[in-house]
N, C-alpha and C positions, 0 to 999 in steps of 0.2 A: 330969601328967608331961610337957615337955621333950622334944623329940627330941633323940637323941646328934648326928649330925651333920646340919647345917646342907644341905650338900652332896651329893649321891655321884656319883662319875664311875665309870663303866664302862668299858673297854677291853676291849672284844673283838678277840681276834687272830687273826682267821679261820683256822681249820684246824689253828693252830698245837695238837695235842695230845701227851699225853706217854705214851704207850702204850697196848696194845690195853685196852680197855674189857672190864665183866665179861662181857659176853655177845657177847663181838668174834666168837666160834664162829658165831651165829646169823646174822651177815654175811657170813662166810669172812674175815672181816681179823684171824684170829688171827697175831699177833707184829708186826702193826703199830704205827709207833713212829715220829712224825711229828718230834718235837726231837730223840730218839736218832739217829734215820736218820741227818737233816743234821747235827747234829754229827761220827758218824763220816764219815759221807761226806767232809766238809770237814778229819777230822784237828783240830775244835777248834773252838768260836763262841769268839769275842771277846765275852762279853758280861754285866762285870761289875756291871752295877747289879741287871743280871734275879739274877745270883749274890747280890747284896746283900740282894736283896729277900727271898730262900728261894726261887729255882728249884732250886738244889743239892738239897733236902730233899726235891723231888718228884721226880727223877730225876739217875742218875747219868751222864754223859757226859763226853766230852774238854769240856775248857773250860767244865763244867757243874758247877760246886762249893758245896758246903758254905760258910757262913760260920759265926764263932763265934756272931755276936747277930744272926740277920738284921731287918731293918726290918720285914718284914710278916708278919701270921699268912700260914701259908703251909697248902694242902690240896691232895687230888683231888677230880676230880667222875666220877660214872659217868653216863652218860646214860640216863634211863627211858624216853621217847620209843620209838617203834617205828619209828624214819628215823635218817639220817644226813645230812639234809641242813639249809642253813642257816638257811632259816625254822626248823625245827623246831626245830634246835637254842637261835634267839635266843627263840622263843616258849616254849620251857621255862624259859632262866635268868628269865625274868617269868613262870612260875607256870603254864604252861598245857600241858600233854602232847597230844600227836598219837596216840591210839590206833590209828588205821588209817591206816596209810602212804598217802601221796600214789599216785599210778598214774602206772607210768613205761612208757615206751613202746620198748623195745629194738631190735626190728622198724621204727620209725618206726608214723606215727600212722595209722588208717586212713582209706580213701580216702573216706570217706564225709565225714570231717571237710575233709578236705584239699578235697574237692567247694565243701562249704560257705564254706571260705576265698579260693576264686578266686571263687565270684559274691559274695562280700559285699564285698572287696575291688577286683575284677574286672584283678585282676592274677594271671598264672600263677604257680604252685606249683612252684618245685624243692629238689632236696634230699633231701628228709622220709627223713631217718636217722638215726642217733647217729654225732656227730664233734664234731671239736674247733672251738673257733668259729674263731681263726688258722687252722685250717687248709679249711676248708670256705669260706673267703671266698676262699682263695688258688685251690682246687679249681673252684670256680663261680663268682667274681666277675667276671670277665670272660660270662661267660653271664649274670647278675644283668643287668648293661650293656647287654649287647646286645637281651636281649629286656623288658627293663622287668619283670622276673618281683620275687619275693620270696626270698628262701633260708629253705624252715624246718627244723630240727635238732633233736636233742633231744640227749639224754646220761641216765647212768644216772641223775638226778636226776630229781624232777616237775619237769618244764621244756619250755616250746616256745617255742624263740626264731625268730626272724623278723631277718633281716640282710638291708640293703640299700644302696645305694651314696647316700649324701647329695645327688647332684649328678642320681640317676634318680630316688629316691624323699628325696623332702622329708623332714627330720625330724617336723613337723607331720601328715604322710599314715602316716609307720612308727608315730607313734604312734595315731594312728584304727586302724589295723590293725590294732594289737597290742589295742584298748580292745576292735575285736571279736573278734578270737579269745578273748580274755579271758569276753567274753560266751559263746562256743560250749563251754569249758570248764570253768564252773564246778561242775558236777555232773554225776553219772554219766551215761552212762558215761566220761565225760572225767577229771574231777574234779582237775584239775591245781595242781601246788603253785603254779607262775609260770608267765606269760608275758613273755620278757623283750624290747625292742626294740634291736639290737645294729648303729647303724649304723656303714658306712664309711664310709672317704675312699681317696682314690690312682688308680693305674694298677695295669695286670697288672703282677704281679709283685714289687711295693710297695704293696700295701690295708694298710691301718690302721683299727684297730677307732679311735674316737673317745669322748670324752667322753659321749657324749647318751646314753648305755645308758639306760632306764627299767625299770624291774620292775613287773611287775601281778601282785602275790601276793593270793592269797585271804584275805581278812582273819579274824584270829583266831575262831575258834568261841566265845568266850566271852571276858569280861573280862580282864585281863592288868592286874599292877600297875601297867604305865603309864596304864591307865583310873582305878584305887585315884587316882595320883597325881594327874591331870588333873582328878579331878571333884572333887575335896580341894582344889583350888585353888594344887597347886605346880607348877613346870617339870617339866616333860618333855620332853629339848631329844633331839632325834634328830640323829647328825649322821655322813655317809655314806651307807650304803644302807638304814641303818635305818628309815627313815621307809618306803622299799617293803618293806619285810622285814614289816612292822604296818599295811601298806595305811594310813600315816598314824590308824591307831587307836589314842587315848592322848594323840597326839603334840600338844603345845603350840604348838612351833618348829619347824621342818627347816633344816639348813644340807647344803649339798653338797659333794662331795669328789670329787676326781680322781686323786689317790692317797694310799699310805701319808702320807707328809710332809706331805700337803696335810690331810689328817685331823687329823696333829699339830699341824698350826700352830692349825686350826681349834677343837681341844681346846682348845690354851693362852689362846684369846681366852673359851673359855668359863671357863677358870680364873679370866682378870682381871676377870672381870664376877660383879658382885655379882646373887647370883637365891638362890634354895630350894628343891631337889628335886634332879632328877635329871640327870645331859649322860649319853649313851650315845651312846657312838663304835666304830664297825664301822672294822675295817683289811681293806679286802679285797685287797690285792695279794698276800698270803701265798698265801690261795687261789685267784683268778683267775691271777695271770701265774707262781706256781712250782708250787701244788700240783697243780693240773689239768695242767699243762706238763711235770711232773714233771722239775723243774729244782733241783735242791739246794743246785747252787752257788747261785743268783741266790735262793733261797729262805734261806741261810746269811746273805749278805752284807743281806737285806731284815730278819732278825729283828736284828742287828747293827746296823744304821740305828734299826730301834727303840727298841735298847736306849741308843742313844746320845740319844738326844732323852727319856730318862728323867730326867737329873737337873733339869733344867729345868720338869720337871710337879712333879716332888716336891718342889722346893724352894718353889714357888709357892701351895702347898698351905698351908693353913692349918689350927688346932689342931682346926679343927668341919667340915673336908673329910674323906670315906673317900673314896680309891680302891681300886677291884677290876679287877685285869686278871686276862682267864680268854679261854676260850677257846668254839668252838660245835660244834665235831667235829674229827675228825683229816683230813689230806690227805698222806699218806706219799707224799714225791717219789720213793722210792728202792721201795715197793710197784707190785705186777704195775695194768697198767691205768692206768685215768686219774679214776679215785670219790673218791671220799672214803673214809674209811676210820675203824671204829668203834671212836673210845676213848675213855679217859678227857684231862680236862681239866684245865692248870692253875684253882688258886684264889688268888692272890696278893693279902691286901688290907690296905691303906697306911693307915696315921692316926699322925700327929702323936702324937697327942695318949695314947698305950699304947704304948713300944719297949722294950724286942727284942719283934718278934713269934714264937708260938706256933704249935705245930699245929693245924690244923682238921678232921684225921682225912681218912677218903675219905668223900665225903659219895654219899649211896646215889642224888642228885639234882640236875642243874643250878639245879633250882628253891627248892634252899633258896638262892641269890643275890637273888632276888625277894622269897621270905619273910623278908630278912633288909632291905631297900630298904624292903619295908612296915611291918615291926615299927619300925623308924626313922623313921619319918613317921607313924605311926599313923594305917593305912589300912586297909584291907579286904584280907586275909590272902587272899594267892590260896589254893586250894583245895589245892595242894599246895606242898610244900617245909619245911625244919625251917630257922628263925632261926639266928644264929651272931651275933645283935649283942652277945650279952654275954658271950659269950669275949673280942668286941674290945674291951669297957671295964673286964673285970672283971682284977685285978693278982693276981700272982705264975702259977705255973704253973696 
């Protein structure tokens, strides 16, 4: 047997979800509602191809409508995962669940680690709290400068990021730095999801985070269909933060992005290019600069840009290409705090080649996305997720 498509593209839209999820209780993000929010907030998204496609079908909103025949099967996802945050969530839509949440450090991390980071480093330590990254480089960046130190931070996520001024510490040294704290946390008691390297640029009072972020995530505990795919012999093209999101596990290609539109454009070069397998593209400006910022406007006007760079992927699309855009947790701008926030996710997925598309029901798992990537390549079924390829080729209701 043939695989049905040739192709599958992935679009992940960081954060972007569409309400609280089943077990949103067990987080406290009950009545979180990450496209509701910003639509009302904004009185309305402009944004009719996402309406075209069946976002209407998975939620109701100003400027979030129904169409008669939409273009894509349209569904929800609940997440199983025991986190809410973005590894977790990209390492589930490829098959693989996080049973014991990462360790997150609220308090800041102890001093015993923080020891170990000034002599392996042999730069001093400041910071060590939970705060925003813009805003803790504004707070300590001029102290970064002056004493040649490190800034490290966390946030409610498994994360220890590490920021430092490009012009004191070389991007080269922030990343040795980061490779050993990497080392100092990968297992208990640490056991940390990332370490991310977060440099600057500027003066007091104008610092700017830069392009060079790197991520040192802890590589999947097990296989993930982009393994299926890579040792089958297809693409596996990462393109974003996805390649640190999989500790490059899986991954064929890596291409890099610097934001939203720079992801698109990079998508669309994957579109013209003839290959077999998989492109998976992460959009993280959703949740880096509006969900965490808790910005609705700027988080409104960024899903809007997306949507506008949609007809251009789907018309380029061809009859043996699927696309799927969905999403890897929620980030309500207009919710208490600065988390993420646990819901369910769009499931939007495009082919040529079967329209109007249909319902996909609420699927109990992000991971039937991966089981549905594998049944289509005919690969090694991750361990969890239920298929949905033959709703996409089989006709009438």
């Amino acid at each position: 047997m043939s695989q049905t498509f040739s192709r599958v593209f992935v679009i992940v839209m960081d954060s972007v979800g569409i309400g609280e999820g089943a077990d949103a209780a067990n987080f406290g993000d009950e009545g979180s509602d990450t496209l509701g929010s910003i639509a009302h907030y904004n009185n309305g998204l402009e944004i009719p191809n996402l309406n075209q496609l069946g976002m209407g079908y998975l939620k109701e909103a100003p400027g979030i409508h129904k169409t008669e025949e939409p273009l894509a099967f349209y569904g929800k996802m609940n997440e199983r995962s025991r986190s809410k945050d973005t590894m977790t969530g990209h390492w589930e839509l490829m098959g693989l669940y996080v049973d014991a949440p990462f360790r997150t450090f609220p308090d800041g991390f102890p001093d015993e680690l923080i020891t170990k980071l000034e002599v392996e480093t042999g730069r001093p330590v400041i910071g060590n709290k939970v705060a925003s990254g813009t805003a803790i480089i504004e707070e300590l960046g001029e102290e970064q400068t002056e004493k040649g130190a490190i800034i490290v931070y966390t946030s409610a996520d498994s994360v220890l990021q590490i920021a430092a001024h490009e012009d004191v510490v070389p991007i080269e040294e922030l990343h040795s730095i980061c490779e050993k704290a990497r080392a100092l946390t990968y297992e208990d008691p640490y056991m940390l999801g990332r370490v991310i390297a977060r440099p600057f640029i500027g003066n007091p009072g104008a610092f700017q985070r830069t392009i060079n972020r790197h991520d040192y995530a802890l590589k999947p505990f097990a296989p993930t269909v982009m393994n299926a795919l890579a040792d089958a012999g297809f693409t596996s093209e990462a393109i974003g933060k996805i390649n640190d999101i999989f500790d490059g596990e899986g991954v064929t290609q890596s291409v890099r992005t610097d934001s939203n539109m720079d992801g698109m454009d990079k998508l669309m070069k994957s579109v013209h290019r003839d290959f077999n397998g998989l492109s998976f593209l992460n959009l993280v400006d959703f949740d880096a600069h509006f969900g965490h910022r808790r910005d609705p406007v700027g988080y409104g006007e960024a899903i809007e840009a997306f949507d506008a760079r949609l007809p251009e992927v789907l018309e380029a699309l061809g009859e043996r290409d699927l696309l799927i855009i969905t999403a890897d947790h929620g980030n309500d701008p207009t919710y208490a705090g600065t988390d993420h926030t646990r819901e369910q996710v769009p499931l939007l997925s495009f082919t040529k080649a079967n329209q109007p598309g249909k319902s996909l029901g609420t699927r109990e798992t992000f991971a039937d996305v991966g089981a549905t990537i594998a049944d289509n390549f005919q690969v090694a079924m991750p361990a969890h997720g239920t298929s949905f390829l033959q709703r996409l080729i089989e006709r009438g209701e």
